[in-house]
Legacy VTK file of the C-alpha trace (Angstrom):
# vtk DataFile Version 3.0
C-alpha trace
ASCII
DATASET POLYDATA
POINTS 476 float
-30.732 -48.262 69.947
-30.910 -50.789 66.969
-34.067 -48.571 65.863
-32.436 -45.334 66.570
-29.524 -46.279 64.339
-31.917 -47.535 61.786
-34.035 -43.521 61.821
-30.874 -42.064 61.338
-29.706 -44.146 58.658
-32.821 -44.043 56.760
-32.601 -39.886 57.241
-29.080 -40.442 55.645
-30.495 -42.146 52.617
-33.004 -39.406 52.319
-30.001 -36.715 51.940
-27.796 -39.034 49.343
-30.497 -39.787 47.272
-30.603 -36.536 45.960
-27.030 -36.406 45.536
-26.260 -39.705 43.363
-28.017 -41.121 40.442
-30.118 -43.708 40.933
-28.494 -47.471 39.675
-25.544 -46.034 41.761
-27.875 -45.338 45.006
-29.227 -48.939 44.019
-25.878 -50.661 43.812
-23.876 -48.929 46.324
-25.913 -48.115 49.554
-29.281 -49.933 49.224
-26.756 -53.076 50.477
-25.258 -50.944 53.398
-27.062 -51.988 57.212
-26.881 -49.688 59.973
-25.587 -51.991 62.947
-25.013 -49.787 65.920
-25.287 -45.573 66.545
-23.540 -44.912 69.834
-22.275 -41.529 70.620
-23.332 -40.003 67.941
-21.180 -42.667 65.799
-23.045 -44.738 63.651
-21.816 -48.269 62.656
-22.778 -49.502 58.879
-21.616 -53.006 57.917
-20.765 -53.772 54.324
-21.011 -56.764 52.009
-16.989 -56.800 51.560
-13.584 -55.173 51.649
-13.836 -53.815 47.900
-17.330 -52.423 48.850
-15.720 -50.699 51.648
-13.279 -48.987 49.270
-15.457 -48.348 46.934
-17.244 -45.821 48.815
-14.289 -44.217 50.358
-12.971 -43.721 46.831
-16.255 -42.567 45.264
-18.880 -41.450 48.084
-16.828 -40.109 50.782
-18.007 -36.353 50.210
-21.783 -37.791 50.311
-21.618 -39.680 53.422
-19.787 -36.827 55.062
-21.973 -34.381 54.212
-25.300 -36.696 54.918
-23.390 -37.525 58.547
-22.568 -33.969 59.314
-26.597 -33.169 58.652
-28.468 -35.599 60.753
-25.763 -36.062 63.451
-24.318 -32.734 63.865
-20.830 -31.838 63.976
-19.713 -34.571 66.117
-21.116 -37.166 63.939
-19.139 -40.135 62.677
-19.014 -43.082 60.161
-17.678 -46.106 61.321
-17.771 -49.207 59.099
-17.939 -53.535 59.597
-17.317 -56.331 57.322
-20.516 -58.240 56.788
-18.964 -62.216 58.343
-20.804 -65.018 57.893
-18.589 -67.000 59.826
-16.361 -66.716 62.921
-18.965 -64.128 63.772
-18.505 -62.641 67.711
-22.170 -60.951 67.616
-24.954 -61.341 65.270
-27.110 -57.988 64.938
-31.091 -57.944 63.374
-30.617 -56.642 59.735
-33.136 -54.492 59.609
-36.902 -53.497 60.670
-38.794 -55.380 58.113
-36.801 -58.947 58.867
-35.660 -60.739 61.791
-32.608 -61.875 60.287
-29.625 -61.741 61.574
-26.245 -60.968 59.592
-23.143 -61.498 61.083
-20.752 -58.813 62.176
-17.100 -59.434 62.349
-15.479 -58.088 65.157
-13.036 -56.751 64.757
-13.761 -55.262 61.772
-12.112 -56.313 58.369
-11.588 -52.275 57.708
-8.407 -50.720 59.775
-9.409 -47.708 61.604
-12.669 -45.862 61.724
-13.181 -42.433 58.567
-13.384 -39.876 61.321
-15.784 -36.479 60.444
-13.451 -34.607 62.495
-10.353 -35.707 61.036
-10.610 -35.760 57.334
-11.694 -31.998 57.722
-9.512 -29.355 55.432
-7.022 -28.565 57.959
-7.432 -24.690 59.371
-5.127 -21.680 58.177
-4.085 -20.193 60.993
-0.712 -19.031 62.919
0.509 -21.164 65.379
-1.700 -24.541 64.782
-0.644 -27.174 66.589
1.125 -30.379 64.712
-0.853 -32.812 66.173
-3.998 -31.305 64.762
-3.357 -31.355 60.875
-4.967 -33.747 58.895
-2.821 -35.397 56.356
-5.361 -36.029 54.317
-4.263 -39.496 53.417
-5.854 -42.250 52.589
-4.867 -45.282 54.459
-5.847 -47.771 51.564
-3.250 -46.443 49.808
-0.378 -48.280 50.619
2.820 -49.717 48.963
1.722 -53.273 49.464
-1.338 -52.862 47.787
0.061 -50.994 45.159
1.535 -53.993 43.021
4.649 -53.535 40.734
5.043 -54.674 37.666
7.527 -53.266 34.355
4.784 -50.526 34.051
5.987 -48.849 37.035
9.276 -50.113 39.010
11.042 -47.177 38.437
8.506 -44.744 39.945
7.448 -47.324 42.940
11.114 -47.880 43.694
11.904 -44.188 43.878
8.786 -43.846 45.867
10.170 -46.125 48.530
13.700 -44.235 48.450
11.927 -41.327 49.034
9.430 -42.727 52.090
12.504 -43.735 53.709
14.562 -40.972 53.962
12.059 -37.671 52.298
14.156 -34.927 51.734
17.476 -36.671 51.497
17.112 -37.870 48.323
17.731 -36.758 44.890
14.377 -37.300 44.327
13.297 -34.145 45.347
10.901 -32.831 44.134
9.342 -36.391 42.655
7.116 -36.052 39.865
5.199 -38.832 38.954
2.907 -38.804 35.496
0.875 -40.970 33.788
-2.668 -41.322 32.662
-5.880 -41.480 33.911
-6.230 -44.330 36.365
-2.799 -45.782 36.679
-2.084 -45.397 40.257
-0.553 -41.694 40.467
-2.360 -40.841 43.801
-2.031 -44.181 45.451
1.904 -44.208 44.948
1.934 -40.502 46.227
0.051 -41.265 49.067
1.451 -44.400 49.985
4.255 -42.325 50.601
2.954 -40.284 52.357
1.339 -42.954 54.931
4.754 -44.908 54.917
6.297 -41.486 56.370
3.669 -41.263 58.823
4.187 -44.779 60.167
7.977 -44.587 60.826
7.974 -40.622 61.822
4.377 -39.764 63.127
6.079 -36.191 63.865
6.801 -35.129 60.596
3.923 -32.914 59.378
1.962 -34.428 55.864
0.278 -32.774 53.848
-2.086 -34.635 50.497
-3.485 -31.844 48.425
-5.131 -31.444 44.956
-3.915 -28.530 43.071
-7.517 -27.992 42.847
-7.735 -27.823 46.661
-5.089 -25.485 47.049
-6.260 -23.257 44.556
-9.390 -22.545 46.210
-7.713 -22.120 49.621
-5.489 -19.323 48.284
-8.582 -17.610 47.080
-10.587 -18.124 50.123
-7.706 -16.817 52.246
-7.235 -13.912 49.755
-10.955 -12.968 50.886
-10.288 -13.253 54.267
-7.005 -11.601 53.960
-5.251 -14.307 55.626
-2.540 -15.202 52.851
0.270 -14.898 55.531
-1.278 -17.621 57.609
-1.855 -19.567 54.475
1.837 -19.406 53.322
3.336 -19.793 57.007
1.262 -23.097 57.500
2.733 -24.423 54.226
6.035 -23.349 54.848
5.882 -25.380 58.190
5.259 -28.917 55.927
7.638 -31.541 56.075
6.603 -33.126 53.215
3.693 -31.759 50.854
2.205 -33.769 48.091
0.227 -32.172 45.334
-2.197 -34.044 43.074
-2.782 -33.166 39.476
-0.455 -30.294 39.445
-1.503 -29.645 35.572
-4.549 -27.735 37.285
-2.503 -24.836 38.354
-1.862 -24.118 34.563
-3.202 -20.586 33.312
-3.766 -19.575 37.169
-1.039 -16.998 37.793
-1.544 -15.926 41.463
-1.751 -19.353 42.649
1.239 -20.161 40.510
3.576 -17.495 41.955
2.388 -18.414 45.467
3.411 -22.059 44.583
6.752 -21.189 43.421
7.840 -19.127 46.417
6.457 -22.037 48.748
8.366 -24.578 46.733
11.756 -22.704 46.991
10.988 -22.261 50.609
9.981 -25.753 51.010
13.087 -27.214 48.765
15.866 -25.020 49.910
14.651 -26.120 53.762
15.199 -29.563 52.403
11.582 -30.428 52.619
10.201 -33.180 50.891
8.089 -32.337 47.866
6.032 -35.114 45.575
3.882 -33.609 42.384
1.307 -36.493 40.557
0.577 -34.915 36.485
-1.513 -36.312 33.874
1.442 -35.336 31.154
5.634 -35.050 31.746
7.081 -31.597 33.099
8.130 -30.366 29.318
4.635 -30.966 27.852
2.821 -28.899 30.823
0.607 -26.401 29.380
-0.260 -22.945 30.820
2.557 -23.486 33.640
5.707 -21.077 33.471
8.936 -21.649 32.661
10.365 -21.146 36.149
8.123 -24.059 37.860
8.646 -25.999 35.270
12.481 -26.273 35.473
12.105 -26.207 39.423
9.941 -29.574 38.287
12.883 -31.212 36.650
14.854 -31.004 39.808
14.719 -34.074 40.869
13.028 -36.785 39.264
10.206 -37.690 36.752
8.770 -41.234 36.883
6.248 -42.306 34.718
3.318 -44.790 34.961
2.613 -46.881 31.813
0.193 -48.937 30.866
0.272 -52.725 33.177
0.541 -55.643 30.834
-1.602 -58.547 30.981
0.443 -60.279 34.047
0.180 -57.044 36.030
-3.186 -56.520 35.727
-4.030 -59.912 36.666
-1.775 -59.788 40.005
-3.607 -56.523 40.898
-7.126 -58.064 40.445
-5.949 -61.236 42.317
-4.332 -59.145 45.232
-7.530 -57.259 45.642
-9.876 -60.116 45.745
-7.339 -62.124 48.108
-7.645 -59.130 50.627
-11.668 -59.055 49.970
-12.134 -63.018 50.351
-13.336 -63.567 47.219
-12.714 -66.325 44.970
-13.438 -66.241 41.120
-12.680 -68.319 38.330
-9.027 -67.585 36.498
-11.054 -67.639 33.300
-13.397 -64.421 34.409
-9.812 -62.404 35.385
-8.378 -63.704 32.251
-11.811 -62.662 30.304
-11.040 -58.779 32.281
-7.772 -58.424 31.320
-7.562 -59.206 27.705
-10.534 -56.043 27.350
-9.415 -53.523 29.327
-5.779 -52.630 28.941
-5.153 -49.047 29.725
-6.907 -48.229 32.985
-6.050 -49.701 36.170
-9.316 -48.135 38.177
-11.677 -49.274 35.073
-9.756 -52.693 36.304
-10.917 -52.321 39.847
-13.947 -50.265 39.224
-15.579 -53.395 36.941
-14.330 -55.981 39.754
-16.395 -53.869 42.468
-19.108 -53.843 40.279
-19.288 -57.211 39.368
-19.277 -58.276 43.368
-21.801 -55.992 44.010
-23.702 -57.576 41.271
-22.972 -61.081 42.336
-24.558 -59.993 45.964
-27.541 -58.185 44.835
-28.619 -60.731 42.611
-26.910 -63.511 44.660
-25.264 -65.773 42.268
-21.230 -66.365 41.846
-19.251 -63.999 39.654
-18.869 -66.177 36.643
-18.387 -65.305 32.537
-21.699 -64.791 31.923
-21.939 -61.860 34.625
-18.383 -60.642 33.635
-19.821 -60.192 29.843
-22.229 -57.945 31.427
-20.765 -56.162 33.302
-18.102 -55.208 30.951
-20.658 -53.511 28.666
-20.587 -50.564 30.821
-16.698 -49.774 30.321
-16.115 -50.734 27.094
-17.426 -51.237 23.698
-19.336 -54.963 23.283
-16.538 -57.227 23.512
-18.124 -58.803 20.673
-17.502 -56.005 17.820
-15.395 -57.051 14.899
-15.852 -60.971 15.880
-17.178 -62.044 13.021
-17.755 -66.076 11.854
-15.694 -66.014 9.072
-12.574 -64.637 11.137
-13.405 -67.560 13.397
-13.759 -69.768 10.852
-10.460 -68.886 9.532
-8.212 -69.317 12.497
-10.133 -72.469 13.503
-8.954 -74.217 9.900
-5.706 -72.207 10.476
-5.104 -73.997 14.155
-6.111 -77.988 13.039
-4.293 -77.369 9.816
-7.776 -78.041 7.541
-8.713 -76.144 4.933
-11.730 -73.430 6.262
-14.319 -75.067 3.171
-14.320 -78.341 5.143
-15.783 -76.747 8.067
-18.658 -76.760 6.389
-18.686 -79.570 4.065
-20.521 -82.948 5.119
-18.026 -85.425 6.499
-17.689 -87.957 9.568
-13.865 -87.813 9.936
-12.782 -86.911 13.484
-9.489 -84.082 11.798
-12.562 -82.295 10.386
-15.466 -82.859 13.028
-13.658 -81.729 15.768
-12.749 -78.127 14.134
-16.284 -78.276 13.071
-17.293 -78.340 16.615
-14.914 -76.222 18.295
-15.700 -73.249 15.214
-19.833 -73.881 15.638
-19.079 -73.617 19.841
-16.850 -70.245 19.383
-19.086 -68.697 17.199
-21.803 -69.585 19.914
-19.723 -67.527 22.790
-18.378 -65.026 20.930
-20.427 -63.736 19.089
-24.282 -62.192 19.183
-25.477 -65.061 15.904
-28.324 -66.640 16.180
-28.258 -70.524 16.207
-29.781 -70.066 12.474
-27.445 -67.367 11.826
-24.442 -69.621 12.550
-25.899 -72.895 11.227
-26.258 -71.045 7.931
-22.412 -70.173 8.197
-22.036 -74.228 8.215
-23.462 -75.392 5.218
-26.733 -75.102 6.155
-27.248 -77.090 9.243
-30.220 -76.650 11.383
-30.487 -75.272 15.035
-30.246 -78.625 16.737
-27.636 -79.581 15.322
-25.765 -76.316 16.138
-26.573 -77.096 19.724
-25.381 -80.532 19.701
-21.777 -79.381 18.577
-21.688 -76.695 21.283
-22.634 -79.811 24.054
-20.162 -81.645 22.514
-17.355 -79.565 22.898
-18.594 -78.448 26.491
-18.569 -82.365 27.166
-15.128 -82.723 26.004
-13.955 -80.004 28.175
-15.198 -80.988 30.981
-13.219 -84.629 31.007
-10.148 -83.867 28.762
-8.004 -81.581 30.777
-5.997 -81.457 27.853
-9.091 -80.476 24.816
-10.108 -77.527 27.453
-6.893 -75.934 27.518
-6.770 -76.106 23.361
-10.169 -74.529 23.099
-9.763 -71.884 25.848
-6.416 -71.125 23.930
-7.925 -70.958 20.560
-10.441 -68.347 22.287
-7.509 -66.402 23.567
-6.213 -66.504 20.273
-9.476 -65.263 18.652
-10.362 -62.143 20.804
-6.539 -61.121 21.148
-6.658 -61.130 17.051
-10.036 -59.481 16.491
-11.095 -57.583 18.935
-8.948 -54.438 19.072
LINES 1 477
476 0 1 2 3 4 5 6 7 8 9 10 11 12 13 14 15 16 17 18 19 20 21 22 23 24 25 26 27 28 29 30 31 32 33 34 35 36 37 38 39 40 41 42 43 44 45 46 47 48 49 50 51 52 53 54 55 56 57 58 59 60 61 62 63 64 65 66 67 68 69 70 71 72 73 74 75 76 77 78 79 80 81 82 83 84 85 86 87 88 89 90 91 92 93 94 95 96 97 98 99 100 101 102 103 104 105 106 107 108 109 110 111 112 113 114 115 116 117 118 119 120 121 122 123 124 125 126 127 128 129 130 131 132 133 134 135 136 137 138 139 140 141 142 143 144 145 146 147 148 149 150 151 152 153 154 155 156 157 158 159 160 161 162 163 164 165 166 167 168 169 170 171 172 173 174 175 176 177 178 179 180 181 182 183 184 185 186 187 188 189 190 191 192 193 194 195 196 197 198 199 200 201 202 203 204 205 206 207 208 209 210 211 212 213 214 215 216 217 218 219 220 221 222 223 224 225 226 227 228 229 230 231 232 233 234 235 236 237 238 239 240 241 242 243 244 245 246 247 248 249 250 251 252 253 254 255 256 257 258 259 260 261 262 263 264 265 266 267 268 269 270 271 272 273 274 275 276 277 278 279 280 281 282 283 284 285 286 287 288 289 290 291 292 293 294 295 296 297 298 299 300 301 302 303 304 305 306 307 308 309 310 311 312 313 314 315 316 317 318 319 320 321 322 323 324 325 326 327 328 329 330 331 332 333 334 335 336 337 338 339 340 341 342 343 344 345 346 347 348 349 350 351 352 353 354 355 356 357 358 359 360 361 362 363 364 365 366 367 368 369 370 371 372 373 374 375 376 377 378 379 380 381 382 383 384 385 386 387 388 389 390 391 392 393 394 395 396 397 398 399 400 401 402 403 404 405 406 407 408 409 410 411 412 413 414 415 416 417 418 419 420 421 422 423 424 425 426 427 428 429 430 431 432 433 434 435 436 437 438 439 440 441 442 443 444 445 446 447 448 449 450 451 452 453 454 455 456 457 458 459 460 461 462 463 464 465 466 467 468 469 470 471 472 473 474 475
């Protein structure tokens, strides 16, 4: 069986490959073990948690569809937390090694991604309740989704609105925001928190994208009436990126009559936007005051504390430890996107694995690279120069002046070692910088300070403040 479930998963690969570019076939399912295939369900097991996510988030269509070809229609994808403790069964890793990794039963992951169930759900008369997919993602949850000034007001109303949908004012609630700040996991944890406390009411997740191209496919198939009935028999409907629909007439007069239909039944409607209900282009008038009904809640930017609690709650509920400083060192360069956030974390775990050594500065630097700018544009040694003299109170020409007093050798030091890590100078470069002073004596004043650091509680905190200080003032 152990072979049979490696075949298949190996014919899997064969079908992704083509579908994903290579460094992300590398990174994201080179890892991934097949463990088990029983019943036509095949078990994978995956480094962590955040790995886990990852692919739901990113890969789900490409597993599906890879699935659905080798195992037929009743194929499934079941996932495991790679354990490499408290393990209840240890499985051979694969048919070049006899290795064994440890599978953690049971699993990390809640639930099983179902073929079957995360299919569209069918347009037709008289379907049967129990048979919809919601089309939720369980992930998405209000205690993963952490709250901060950014977003209270739109989390809060969420919750009013999960607890009693439809008898609120909120109705419909339309939450906007930018790219990446959490619209579709507040709408959906919604949506799952209804499901919990009334699995009968009927809950619908949709893209506007989604529903556009079911109103055209059952326009082909002359099936609009079944399309419209089965809407009309939501309890609660949530719409993703409703911006799409603008410039699409049909689809937005179909919309509109569902939504009075839906609304006036006091059914619960929730609408995610990249832009507020007056700046919607393309959209008419008459959906776009039926938008203002209830109420608009907007998603800002998280601030520094925010984004740190969300990286810290995600790698508490992975396992993973890493060093405040690396968070910190995430934070300060990436401000505006809260999946660029996550999306570098991932990365930098699946890093750590693959080239098995611990998340740490160094690899953060890296892997930052790939989202942003280099975090070391616009760092220059003068600028450091200057707010070094500015913090000890010296004047900047004595940093690199001869001199053996310890007010001026210690800002000496603590400029040469800052230049060092933040910026791309040579050693020559920044002895230059210092009056002149050769290589090894650039390296000495780095050791120094690293020495000091590492038995003055007090020195460290200065220096990793002054650093703070530097990149906060230079590099946006």
């Amino acid at each position: 069986m152990t072979n049979n479930c490696q075949v298949v998963w190996d014919n899997c690969l064969h079908i992704i490959k083509r579908s994903v570019p290579p460094q992300s076939y590398q990174t994201w399912f080179e890892p991934i073990q097949p463990v088990q295939l029983e019943n036509s369900v095949l078990t994978i097991a995956v480094p962590n948690r955040l790995f886990y996510e990852w692919l739901e988030e990113n890969f789900v269509q490409v597993l599906r569809t890879s699935i659905l070809q080798v195992l037929g229609q009743n194929g499934r994808l079941r996932y495991c937390i790679l354990n490499s403790s408290n393990a209840h069964r240890s499985i051979p890793a694969n048919k070049e090694s006899s290795a064994s990794v440890a599978v953690a039963e049971p699993p990390m992951v809640p639930g099983t991604f179902d073929i079957e169930k995360i299919k569209d759900p069918r347009i037709i008369p008289g379907i049967r309740r129990d048979k919809v997919a919601s089309n939720l993602n369980p992930n998405y949850t209000f205690d993963l989704f952490i709250e901060g000034d950014c977003n209270r007001l739109a989390r809060n109303a969420g919750l009013a609105v999960a607890k009693k949908p439809g008898g609120t004012a909120f109705n419909p609630l339309f939450i906007f925001g930018n790219v990446g700040l959490g619209k579709t996991h507040l709408a959906q944890a919604i949506g799952n928190q209804i499901v919990q406390q009334s699995p009968d009411k009927l809950v619908l997740y949709v893209s506007a994208e989604e529903f556009t191209n079911q109103i055209i496919q059952a326009i082909k198939k002359n099936d609009v009436n079944a399309f419209v009935n089965f809407y009309q028999s939501l309890d609660v409907l949530i719409m993703d990126d409703i911006h799409f629909l603008g410039g699409k007439q049909k689809t937005q007069e179909i919309f509109f009559f569902l939504f009075n239909q839906l609304h006036q039944s006091g059914r619960q409607i929730i609408l995610t936007s990249d832009r507020a209900p007056r700046d919607l282009e393309g959209i008419e008038d008459r959906l776009i005051s039926r938008f203002r009904w209830g109420l608009s809640a907007d998603l800002q930017a998280p601030d520094l504390e925010t984004r740190m609690a969300i990286l810290s709650h995600k790698l508490e509920r992975a396992g993973v430890k890493v060093n405040h400083s690396v968070l910190e060192y995430i934070c300060y360069n990436i401000k505006d996107n809260v999946r660029d956030l996550e999306g570098i974390m991932v990365t930098l775990l699946a890093q750590s694995m693959l080239m098995s050594r611990e998340v740490d500065l160094e690899l953060a630097k890296s892997a930052i690279l790939n989202f942003i700018k280099s975090p070391s544009r616009g760092i220059t040694i003068e600028a450091i120069q200057n707010l070094v003299a500015e913090h000890f109170n010296v004047p900047v020409k004595c940093l690199s002046e001869e001199g053996r007093k310890r007010s001026l050798v210690v800002p000496r030091h603590v400029a040469i070692y800052l230049c060092k890590q933040l910026t791309n100078h040579s050693l020559k470069a920044i002895g230059k910088a210092f009056g002149g002073r050769d290589h090894s004596t650039i390296l000495y004043s780095c050791r120094t300070v690293q020495d000091m650091m590492d038995t003055d509680p007090t020195f460290r905190a200065n220096v990793e403040e002054l650093e703070k200080k530097v990149k906060m003032s230079l590099m946006h």
